[in-house]
C-alpha positions in Angstrom: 0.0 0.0 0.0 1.5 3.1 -1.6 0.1 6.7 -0.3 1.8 10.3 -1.7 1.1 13.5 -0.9 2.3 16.7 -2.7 1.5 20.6 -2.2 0.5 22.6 -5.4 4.1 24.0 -6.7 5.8 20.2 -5.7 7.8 22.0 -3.4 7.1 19.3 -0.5 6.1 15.9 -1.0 5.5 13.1 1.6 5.3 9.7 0.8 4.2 6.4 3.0 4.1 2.8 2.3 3.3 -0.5 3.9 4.1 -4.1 2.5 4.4 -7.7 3.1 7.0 -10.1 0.7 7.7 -13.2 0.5 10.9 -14.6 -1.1 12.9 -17.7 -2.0 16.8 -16.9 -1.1 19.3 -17.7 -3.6 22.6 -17.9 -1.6 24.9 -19.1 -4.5 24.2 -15.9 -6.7 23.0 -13.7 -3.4 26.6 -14.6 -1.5 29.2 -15.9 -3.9 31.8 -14.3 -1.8 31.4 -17.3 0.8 32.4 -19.7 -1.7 35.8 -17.9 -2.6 36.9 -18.7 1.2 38.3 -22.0 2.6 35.3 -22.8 4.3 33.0 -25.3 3.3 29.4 -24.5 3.1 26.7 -26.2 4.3 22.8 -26.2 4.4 20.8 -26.8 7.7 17.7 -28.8 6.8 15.2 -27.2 4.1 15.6 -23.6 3.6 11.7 -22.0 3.9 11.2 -19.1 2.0 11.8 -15.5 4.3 8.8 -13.9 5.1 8.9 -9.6 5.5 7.0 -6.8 6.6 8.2 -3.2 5.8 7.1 0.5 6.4 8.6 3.6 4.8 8.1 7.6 5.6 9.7 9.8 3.2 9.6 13.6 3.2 11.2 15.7 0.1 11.4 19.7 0.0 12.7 21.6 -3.1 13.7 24.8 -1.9 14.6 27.6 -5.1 16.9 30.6 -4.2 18.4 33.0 -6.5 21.5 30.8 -7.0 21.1 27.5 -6.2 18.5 24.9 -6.3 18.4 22.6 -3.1 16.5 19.3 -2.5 16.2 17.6 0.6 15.0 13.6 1.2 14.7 12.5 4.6 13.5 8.8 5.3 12.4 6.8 8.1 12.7 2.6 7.5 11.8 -0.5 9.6 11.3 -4.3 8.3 10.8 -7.2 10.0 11.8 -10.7 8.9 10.7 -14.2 9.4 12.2 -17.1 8.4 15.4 -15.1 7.4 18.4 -17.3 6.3 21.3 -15.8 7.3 25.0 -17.4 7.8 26.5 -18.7 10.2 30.7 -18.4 10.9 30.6 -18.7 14.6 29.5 -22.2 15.3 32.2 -24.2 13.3 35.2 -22.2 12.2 35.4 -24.4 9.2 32.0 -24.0 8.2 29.1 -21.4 6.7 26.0 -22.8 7.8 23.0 -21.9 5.9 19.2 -21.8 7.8 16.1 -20.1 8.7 16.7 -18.6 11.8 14.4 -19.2 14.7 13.4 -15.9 16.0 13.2 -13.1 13.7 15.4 -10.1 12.5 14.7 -6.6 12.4 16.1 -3.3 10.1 15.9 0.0 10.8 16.8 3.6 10.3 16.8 6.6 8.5 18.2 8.1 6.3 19.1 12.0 4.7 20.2 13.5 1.5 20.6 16.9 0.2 21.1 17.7 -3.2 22.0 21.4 -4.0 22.9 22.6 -7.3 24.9 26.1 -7.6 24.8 28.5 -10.7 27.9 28.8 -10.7 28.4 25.3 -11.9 29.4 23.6 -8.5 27.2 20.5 -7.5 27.0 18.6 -3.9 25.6 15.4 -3.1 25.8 14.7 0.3 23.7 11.5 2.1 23.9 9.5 5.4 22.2 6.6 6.5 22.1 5.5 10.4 20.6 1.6 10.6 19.6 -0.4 13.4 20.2 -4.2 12.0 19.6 -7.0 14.9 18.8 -10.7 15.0 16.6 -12.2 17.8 16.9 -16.0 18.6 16.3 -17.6 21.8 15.3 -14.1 23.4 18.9 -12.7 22.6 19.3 -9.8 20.6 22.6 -9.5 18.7 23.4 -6.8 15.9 24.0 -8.6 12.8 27.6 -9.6 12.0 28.7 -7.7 8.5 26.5 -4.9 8.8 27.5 -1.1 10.0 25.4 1.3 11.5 26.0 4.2 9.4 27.3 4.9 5.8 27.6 7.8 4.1 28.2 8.8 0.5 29.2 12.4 -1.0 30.0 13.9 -4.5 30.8 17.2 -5.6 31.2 18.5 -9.2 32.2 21.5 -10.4 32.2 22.3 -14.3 34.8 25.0 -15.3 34.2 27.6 -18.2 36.5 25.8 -20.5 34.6 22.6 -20.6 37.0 21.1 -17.6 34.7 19.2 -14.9 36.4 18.2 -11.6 34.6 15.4 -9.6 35.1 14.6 -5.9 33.5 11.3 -4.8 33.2 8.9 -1.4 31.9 6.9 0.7 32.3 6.2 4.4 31.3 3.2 6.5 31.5 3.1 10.0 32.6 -0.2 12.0 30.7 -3.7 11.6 30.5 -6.8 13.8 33.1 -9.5 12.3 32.9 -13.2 12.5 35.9 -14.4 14.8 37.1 -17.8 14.7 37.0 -18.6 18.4 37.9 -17.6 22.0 41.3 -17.5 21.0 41.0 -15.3 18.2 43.3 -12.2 18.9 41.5 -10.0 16.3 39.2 -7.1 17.1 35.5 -8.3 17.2 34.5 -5.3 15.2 36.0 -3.4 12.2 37.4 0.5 12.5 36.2 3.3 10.1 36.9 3.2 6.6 36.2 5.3 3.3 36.8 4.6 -0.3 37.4 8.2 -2.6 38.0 9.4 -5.8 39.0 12.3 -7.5 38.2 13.1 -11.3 39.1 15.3 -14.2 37.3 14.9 -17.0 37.3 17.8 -20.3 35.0 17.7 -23.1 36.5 18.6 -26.5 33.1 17.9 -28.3 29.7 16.3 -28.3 31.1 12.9 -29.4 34.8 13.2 -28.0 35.1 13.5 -24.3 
């Protein structure tokens, strides 16, 4: 169930939504990167197809000033899973194990992005995501292992007179739960900081050679 609402000049738009899936998990195409490791994987009984329920709030404003054009999009998330298959690394060190988990797993967050363009020719595209990811089995809530609770992306452009455009992009990820091998395991049980960025220069010489 979809519902949007907009005022007259578009300048502020809200949107809500409610929905239940269903879904049969693939893990061979979903999570090849478990079967480039040395451990073997395995399957725990018949995988049942996850079960979800999801609701979204999103709010967009368009705000016009003599020199720039800015959009904001905040969001609110939250799903709930049954039946999820998730692995697991902690019960054999050897192993993957595939199955259903018996309890049920929760996401959620929010999330905000401004978009502002300059007439001047300089672009910014900033967004940041805080999430809430946790499995519940056996009345024990754990966050989930491989998932951080905030990420952020940025990129800013700005085209030159001469045709030059220089672009500035990243991403940042803030620390996750890891899969240790044991008790005697001397590694950190969660991951530091860490941001991939590039930088670009790009000219355009004509409309087919760039």
């Amino acid at each position: 169930i979809n519902y949007k609402w907009n005022s007259k000049d578009n300048s502020n738009i809200i949107r809500a939504s409610i929905g239940n899936g269903f879904r049969v998990a693939n893990i061979f195409t979903e999570d090849h990167a478990a079967l480039s490791g040395a451990r073997e994987v395995e399957f725990d009984g018949e995988l049942k197809p996850e079960t979800s329920w999801n609701v979204n709030l999103n709010y967009v404003k368009k705000i016009i000033t003599e020199n720039s054009f800015i959009t904001l999009d905040a969001s609110a998330f939250y799903t709930h899973f049954d039946n999820r298959i998730l692995p697991d690394y902690e019960t054999n060190s050897n192993k993957i194990i595939y199955a259903n988990l018996d309890g049920f797993s929760v996401s959620q967050g929010v999330s905000l992005n401004a978009d502002i363009l300059f007439t001047s020719g300089l672009s910014l595209n900033i967004g940041g995501t805080l999430m809430d990811v946790s499995v519940t089995e056996k009345n024990i809530r754990e966050r989930q292992l491989l998932t951080e609770s905030f990420s952020g992306v940025w990129s800013i452009s700005y085209q030159f007179n001469n045709n030059f455009t220089l672009d500035y992009t990243g991403n940042l990820y803030g620390p996750m739960r890891l899969p240790l091998l044991g008790e005697n395991d001397t590694r950190a049980a969660n991951s530091t900081w860490y941001s991939i960025q590039n930088i670009q220069l790009s000219k355009k010489f004509t409309n087919s050679f760039e």
